[in-house]
Residue, then its C-alpha position, 0 to 999 in steps of 0.5 A: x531495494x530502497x523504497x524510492x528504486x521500488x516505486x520507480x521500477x513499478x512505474x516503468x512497468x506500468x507504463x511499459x504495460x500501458x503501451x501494450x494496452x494501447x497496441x492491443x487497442x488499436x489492433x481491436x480496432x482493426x479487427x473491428x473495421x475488418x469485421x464491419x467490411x463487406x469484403x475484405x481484399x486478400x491483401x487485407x488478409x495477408x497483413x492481417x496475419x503479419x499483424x496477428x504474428x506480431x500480436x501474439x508475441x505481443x501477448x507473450x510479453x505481456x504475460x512477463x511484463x505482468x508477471x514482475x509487476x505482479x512480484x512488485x506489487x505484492x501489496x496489490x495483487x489482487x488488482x494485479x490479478x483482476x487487471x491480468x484477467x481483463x488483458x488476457x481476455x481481450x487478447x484471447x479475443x482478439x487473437x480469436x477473432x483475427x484467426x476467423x477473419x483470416x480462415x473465413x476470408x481464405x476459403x474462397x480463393x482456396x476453392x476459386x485457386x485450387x492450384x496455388x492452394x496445392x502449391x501452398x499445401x505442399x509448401x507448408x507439408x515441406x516446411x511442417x508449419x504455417x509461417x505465421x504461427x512461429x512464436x519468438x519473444x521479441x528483441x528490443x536490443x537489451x544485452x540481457x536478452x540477446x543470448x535467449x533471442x539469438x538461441x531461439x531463432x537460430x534453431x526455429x528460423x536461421x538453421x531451417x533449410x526448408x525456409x526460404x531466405x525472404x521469410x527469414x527476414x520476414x520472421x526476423x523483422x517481425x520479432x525486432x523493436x526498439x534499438x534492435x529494429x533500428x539496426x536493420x530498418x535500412x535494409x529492405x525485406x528481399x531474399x538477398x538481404x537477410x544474410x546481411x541483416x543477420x550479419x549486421x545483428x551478430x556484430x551489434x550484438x555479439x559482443x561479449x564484454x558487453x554480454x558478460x557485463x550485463x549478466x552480471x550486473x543482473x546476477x549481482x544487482x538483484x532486488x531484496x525477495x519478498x516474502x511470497x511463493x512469486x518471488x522465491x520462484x523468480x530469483x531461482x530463474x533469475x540466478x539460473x539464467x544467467x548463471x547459463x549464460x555466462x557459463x556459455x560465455x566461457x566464465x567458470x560459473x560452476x565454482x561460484x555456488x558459495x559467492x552466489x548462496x551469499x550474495x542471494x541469502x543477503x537479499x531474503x526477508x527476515x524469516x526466510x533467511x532465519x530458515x535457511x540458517x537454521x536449514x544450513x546447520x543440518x548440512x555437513x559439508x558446504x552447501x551448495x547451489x541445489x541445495x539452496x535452490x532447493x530450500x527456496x523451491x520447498x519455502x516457496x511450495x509453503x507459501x503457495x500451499x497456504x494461500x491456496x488455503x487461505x483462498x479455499x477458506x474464503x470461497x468456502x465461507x462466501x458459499x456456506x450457507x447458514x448453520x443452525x448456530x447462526x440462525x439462532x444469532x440471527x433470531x436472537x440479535x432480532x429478538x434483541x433489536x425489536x425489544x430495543x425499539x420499543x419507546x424508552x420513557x425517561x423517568x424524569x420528564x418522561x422523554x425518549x431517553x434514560x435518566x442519566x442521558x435526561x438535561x433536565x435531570x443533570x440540571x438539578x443539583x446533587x441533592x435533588x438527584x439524590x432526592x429524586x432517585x429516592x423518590x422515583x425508586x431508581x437504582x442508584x448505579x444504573x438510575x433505572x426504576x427497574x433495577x436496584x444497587x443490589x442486583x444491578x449487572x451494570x459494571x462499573x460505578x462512580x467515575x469519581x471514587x470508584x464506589x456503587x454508585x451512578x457519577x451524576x449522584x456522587x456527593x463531593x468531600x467539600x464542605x457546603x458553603x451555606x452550612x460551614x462556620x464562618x470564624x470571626x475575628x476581633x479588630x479591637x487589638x488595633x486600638x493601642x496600635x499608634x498609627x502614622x497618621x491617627x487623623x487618616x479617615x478624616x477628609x483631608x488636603x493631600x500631603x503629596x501626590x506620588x508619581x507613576x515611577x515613584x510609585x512602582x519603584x515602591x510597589x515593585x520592591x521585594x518587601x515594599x520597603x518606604x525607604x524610597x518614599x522616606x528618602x523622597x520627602x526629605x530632600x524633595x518636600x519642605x518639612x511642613x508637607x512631610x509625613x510622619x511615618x512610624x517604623x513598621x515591620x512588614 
């Protein structure tokens, strides 16, 4: 799955999961007002356990829903755990809570109506159950769903003789939402009606183009599997169900191991797939489904195995108490840390600092670092008084030629300027050079006075020839004001 189609799936569950916060907040709510009340009417009473049938299907879903964000998000689990905890508490105490209100509310009129109670008694001996606690995942209306729904209630409710036909509907129309609900919200919950709405479900529904379309897009459309126990789990579920359902179909599902081996293997992480070739080649004949299915059930078991031991590691290590190796660290490392505090003198300017972290030190020249290293009997390589170049433990050296010494010491190659010869050089050949102008230190009127464009036309020449100023006297100057210019080889 390309990044972009992950992050949108994850949203739509986690805004799918938000909903039912907000339903299991407002049904807190009313067992809140309920638990506050004085006396609560029976009828009170009676919608409590409609809601509190709905509630734990609720609750069902829920855990589903948890379980593929779960699978997404493998890169948060933990906080996809912690949320998990957080939801399934507040659940357990909802659904706790509303079944004391329902048994402390319900006594009283059990004792005050003893015949009704007796009537209701043999009501439920009859039907083996209490009619709230029938628990069904709810339909929305998707195609991928309705083969499961139909199935379950079918044999629970819609079989059952012993149920009357009003509390089918009833259950029926407790377990509907979304588009489902829609189909059947114009009917109203009468014994007459339930065959009808059954009716009106079935043709909506039962549509097997349809119902064969969405199985296989869900079977070929799958996600790429992740590298953990979850995921590996969830495509054999996910392959197998709908594998079912289109055998129920009337598709020949039993011949499509080869097509399904290959479509799934092409979704597998890098090293599962890598496994399942290497567990492939020891197969003689064609591998089939089992097989497959049984190499993902045995790679899943795997990574199971070591996250138990990877969470065993942690709790084990969080618990432990302080082995005699590491108490003698930690007496070491304090031993360590009083002996660093006591005050460093800098053996410079006696400051709180070492001798190559001192500015007045490094504000010297080389020479008188060198002297004062001399003098003050410092290691040359470490520049402390109590070490030598010898014995020094500190590794390293010069920064600048590698050597056995500290870099603020290091004495550069150059020559110092103060001490180097400086070489003379004698001017007398000049004076049997013939000049163009002998008289040119002598203060004088100016022969002429050059342009900024004539200039740079000379300057800017490649070898600053005086062609240009030659060619300008002559035809721009009278021969009085013309310079006498002597060849020169530049």
């Amino acid at each position: 799955m390309e990044k972009e189609s992950f992050d949108t799936a994850l949203r739509e569950l986690t805004s799918k999961r938000s909903s039912f916060k907000g339903r299991l907040t407002k049904f807190k709510n009313t067992l809140e007002i309920l638990s506050n009340s004085k006396s609560i009417p029976q009828v009170e009473i009676s919608k409590l356990s409609i809601k509190l049938s709905r509630f734990e299907g609720l609750f069902t879903e829920f855990d589903e829903l948890q379980t593929q964000i779960e699978i997404l998000n493998v890169d948060s689990q933990e906080v996809e755990l912690n949320i998990r905890d957080i939801l399934e508490q507040d659940f357990c105490y909802c659904i706790a809570t509303a079944q004391q209100l329902i048994a402390d509310n319900s006594s009283p009129r059990k004792s005050s109506h003893s015949c009704c109670s007796n009537e209701d008694d043999r009501d439920r001996s009859l039907l083996g159950f209490k009619l709230p606690t029938i628990q069904i995942t709810k339909f929305d209306g998707s195609y991928y769903k309705w083969l499961e729904f139909k199935d379950i209630f079918t044999s629970l409710v819609h079989d059952n003789n012993k149920i009357k036909d009003v509390h089918k509907f009833y259950y029926l129309n407790s377990y509907l939402e979304g588009e489902a609900a829609r189909v059947i919200s114009n009917l109203e919950v009468v014994d007459k009606n339930y065959v009808k709405a059954w009716q009106l479900l079935c043709e909506r529904y039962d549509n097997k183009r349809q119902l064969i379309n969405n199985h296989l897009k869900a079977l070929f459309n799958i996600d790429t599997v992740r590298e953990s126990e979850k995921s590996l789990r969830f495509i054999i579920d996910h392959i197998s169900k709908n594998l079912r359902a289109l055998h129920t179909l009337g598709l020949p599902t039993e011949s499509w191991d080869m097509i399904i081996i290959f479509i799934v293997s092409q979704k597998l992480d890098a090293t599962t797939a890598l496994k399942w070739e290497e567990c492939r080649s020891n197969i003689r004949d064609l591998p089939t489904l089992h097989d497959f299915f049984e190499f993902l059930r045995n790679r899943a078991d795997v990574f199971e195995t070591i996250n138990k031991n990877k969470n065993i590691r942690r709790s084990s290590s969080a618990d432990m108490p302080c082995s005699p190796k590491h108490k003698f660290q930690t007496s070491k490392s304090f031993a360590t840390t009083s002996s660093s505090t006591k005050a460093i003198a800098c053996s410079v300017c006696k400051g709180n600092h070492r001798v190559y972290e001192c500015l007045a030190f490094k504000a010297k020249s080389i020479r008188d670092r060198l002297s004062l290293v001399s003098s003050l009997n410092l290691c040359r390589n470490c520049l402390r008084n109590n070490c030598n170049v010898e014995h020094c433990r500190l590794p390293g050296g010069c920064k600048i030629c590698r050597q056995r010494h500290n870099t603020l010491i290091h004495v550069p190659e150059s020559v110092d300027e103060s001490s180097a010869p400086v070489e003379t050089v004698s001017m007398s050949s000049l004076s049997s050079t013939e000049l163009a102008d002998p008289t040119f230190n002598i203060p004088s009127e100016p022969d002429m006075i050059l342009g900024a464009e004539l200039f740079w036309s000379i300057i800017g020449t490649e070898h600053h020839s005086l062609d240009l100023l030659v060619h300008y006297q002559a035809h721009h100057l009278p021969k009085s004001r013309r310079a006498a210019w002597t060849d020169i080889n530049v």
